[in-house]
Structure formats: structure tokens, C-alpha cells
N, C-alpha and C positions, 0 to 999 in steps of 0.2 A: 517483808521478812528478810529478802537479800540487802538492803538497807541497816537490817538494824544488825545481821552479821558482821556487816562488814565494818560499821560500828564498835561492835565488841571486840573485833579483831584488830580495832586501832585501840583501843583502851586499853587491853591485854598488853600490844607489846609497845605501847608508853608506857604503863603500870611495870616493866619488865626494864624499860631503860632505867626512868627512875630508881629502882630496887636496887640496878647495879651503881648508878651515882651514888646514892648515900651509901650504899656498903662502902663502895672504895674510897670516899670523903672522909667519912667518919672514922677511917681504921679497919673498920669490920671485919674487911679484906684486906690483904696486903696490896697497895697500889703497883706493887714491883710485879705481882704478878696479875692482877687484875685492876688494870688502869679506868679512873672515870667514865664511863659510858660516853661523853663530851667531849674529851678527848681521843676516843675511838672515832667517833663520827667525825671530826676534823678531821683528823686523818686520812681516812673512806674519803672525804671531797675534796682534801689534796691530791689524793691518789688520781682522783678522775678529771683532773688537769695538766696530770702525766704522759705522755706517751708509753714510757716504760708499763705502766698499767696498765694499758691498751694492747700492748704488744702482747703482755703473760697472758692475760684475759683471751685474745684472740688465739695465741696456741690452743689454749685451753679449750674452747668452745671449735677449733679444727678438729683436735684429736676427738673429740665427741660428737659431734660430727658426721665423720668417717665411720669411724665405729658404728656409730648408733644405724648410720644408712647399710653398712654389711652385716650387721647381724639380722636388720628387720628382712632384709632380702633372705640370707641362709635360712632365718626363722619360717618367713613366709612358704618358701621352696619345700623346705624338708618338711614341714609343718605339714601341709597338703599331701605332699607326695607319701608321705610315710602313714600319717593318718587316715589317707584313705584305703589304703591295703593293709588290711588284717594279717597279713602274711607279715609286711614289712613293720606292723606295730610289734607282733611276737618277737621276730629278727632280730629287733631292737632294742627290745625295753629294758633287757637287764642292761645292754650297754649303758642306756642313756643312765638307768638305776646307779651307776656306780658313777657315770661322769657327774653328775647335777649334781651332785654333793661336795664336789668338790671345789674349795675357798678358791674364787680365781687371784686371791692376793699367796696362796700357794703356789701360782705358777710364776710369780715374781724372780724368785733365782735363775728359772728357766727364761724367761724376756728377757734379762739385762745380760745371760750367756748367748743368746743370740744376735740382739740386738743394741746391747748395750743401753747409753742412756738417750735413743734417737726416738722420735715419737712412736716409732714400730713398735717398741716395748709398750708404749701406753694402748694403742690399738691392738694388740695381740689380749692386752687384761680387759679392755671395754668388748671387747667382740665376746669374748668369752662368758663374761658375766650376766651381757645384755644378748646375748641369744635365746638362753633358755630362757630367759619370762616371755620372751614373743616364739617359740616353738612349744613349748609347755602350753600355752594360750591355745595356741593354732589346736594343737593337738585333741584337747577340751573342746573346743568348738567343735570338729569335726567329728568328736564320737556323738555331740550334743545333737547331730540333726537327725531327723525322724525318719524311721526306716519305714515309714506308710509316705512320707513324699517319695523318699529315693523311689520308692517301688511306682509308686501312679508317674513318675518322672520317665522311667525305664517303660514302662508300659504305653507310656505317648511317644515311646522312638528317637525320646533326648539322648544326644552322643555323651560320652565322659565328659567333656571338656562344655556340653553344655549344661549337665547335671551339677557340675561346680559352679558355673557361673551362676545359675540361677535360683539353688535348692541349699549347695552348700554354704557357697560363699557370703549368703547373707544370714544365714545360723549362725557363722563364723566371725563375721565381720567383729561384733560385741566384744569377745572373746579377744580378737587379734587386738581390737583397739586398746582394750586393759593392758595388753602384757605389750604393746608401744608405748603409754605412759609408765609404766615401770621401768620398763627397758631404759627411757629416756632419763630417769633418775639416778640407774644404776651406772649408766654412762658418765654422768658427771659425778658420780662419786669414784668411779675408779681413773678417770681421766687425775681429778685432784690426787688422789691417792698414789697413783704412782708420778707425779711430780714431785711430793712428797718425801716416797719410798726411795725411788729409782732416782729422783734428780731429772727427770724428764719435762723438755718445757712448758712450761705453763705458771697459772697461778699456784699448785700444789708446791713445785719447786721455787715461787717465791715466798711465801710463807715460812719454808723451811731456812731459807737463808734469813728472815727477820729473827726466825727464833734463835738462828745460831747466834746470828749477832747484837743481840739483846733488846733489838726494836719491839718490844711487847707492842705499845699499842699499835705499829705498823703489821705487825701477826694478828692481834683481831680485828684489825683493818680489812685486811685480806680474807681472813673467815668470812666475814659479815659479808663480804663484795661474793663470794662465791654461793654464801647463802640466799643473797639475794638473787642471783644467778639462777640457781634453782627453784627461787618460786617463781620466777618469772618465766622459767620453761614450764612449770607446771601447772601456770593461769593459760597460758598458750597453748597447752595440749588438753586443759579441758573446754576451753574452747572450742579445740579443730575436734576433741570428741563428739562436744554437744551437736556441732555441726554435722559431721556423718553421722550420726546416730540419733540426729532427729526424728525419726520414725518410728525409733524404739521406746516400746512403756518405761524404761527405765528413765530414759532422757527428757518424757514429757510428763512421767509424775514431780520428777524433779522440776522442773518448768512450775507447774501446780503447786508444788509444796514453796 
């Protein structure tokens, strides 16, 4: 069964390249703005015999990074600590009610008045964005645990600290893992996004200089290289999930199926 996905998922996006060769061969599309498929991917593997693409790439995957390891820490921290007191969920929740909604590519004017166009800007929008899927998580999982363990937990003369390790921490774990493979997507979309935006290093701010200066298929060179980017953190993270979370029915009916 994982054989013949994996199959269809090279079919599909052969089936996807071709589509774009003959439209932009044929006319279909304008080549000026959607170049040969063929001519993208030469491109893509000049690029990775570049340094300069190594270098943007590398900013790129630091500011995400960074990011990604400070938000899963604040997510984690507040996550627990605020989740498990009833007190400090009330405290809070209209706060968080009104912060979570907000676009972290709305806090953009505010990054480059601070920080101008230095990686701090891009970190200040990755932290931001990729917090809340691993603190929203956190939060879920720790209302998720059952209040007949806490109590036989409390009742065997478990301290706090070992009631978490043992009762909550793995209700939670599931939970914290989803909202780290989100987090970790949303971090390279706003790591690109403000290189983009902001002109901040990386591959976002290279792409934008191809389109200024009319390198079409060197801009979806760099798309595809960023996309590939991305599934390849997101083969990696469901890996390191299958792996922690081999105990869980979810992760071995999948196994099964």
C-alpha cells in the first residue's frame, strides 16, 4: 500500500510537469510568464552548484531554525504551565482570544521598525506564528487528560512535577507533536515570506530579486527549491513523529493500514 502511494505520487507530479511543458511549448501559456517546466529544472540544478544558493538556502533554514526551537520552548512552557491551572486558563483566554487571530504578516510594519531588514525581523514573524500551533496543542492535550488518572495519581502521593511527567505528559505528547509539525511548516513559510516582504536574507529575498529582474524561470527555480524544502522537513517530521509516537493507536493503525 505505501509502495503504490508513493507510486501515484510520482505519477501525479510527472503528470503535473508535463502539463506545464506542453502548455508553455505550445502557446497555451505565455512562456514570458510561465517558462517550460525543463527549463525550470535546469535551472534548480544550476542553482545547486552555486554557492550563492547555498548561502540564501542556509539563511533561510537558520531563521527557521531559531525560530522554530523558541517558539516550541515558549509553546511548551506556557502550554503546561497555564494549561494546568484553571485559574491561569480564565486569566488568559480572552487574551490569547484576541492575540491568535492575528495575521503575524500584520506585524510586518512593526519588524522592519525595529529591526529593519536583519534576520530579527524574520524571527520576531516565525516565533509569532509558530507559537501558537504548539501552545494551542499543548493546551488541548492537557485539558484532554482524564481527571480519574489525575485523581488515582494524587491519591498514590504523586508530587506535581511527577503527575506531569507521568499522567499528563504523555496525554499530551500526541497533541504537542501535531502542533511541532505545523509549527515547523509555518516557520518556513514566514522565514520565505518576510525575505520576500521585508527583503530579509534568505531564499524569500532571493526570488524577489529574480522577479524584479526578469529572471522568470530563475523565480520558479527558487520556488520549487523552497518547496522542495518543505517536504522534505515534512518527510523528517513525520518520521521523528512515527517514531515518538510509536505506542500510540494512531501511529500503529497507520503502520496497519
Amino acid at each position: 500500500m505505501k509502495a503504490r502511494r508513493q507510486v501515484l505520487g510520482l505519477v501525479g507530479v510527472t503528470g503535473f510537469l508535463l502539463l506545464a511543458e506542453l502548455s508553455s511549448r505550445s502557446g497555451v501559456v505565455d512562456p514570458r510568464f510561465l517558462p517550460p517546466a525543463s527549463d525550470i529544472v535546469a535551472v534548480l540544478l544550476s542553482n545547486l552548484l552555486h554557492g550563492k544558493f547555498w548561502i540564501a538556502a542556509g539563511q533561510t533554514m537558520q531563521a527557521w531554525a531559531i525560530g522554530l526551537a523558541v517558539s516550541i520552548v515558549l509553546g511548551v512552557v506556557l502550554g503546561f504551565g497555564i494549561g494546568s491551572s484553571a485559574v491561569l486558563r480564565r486569566l488568559t483566554n480572552s487574551t490569547v482570544e484576541f492575540l491568535r487571530p492575528i495575521p503575524s504578516v500584520a506585524l510586518i510594519p512593526l519588524a522592519v521598525l525595529l529591526f529593519g531588514v536583519k534576520i530579527e525581523s524574520s524571527l520576531m514573524l516565525i516565533i509569532y506564528a509558530s507559537f501558537w500551533q504548539v501552545f494551542i496543542q499543548v493546551l488541548y492535550g492537557v485539558a484532554d487528560v482524564d481527571n480519574i488518572a489525575m485523581q488515582t495519581a494524587r491519591s498514590y502521593g504523586l508530587s506535581s512535577m511527577a503527575r506531569i511527567r507521568y499522567v499528563v505528559f504523555p496525554t499530551t505528547l500526541p497533541y504537542l507533536m501535531t502542533g511541532v509539525r505545523l509549527a515547523t511548516a509555518v516557520a518556513l513559510i514566514l522565514a520565505v515570506t518576510a525575505g520576500l516582504v521585508i527583503g530579509s536574507p534568505g531564499l524569500g529575498r532571493e526570488i524577489a530579486l529574480a522577479q524584479s529582474g526578469g529572471a522568470v524561470p530563475e523565480m520558479y527555480a527558487l520556488a520549487v527549491a523552497t518547496g522542495l524544502i518543505g517536504v522534505g522537513i515534512n518527510v523528517a517530521m513525520r518520521s521523528v513523529e512515527r517514531r515518538v509516537l510509536s505506542w500510540h493507536s494512531s501511529v500503529r493503525s497507520e503502520a496497519i493500514v
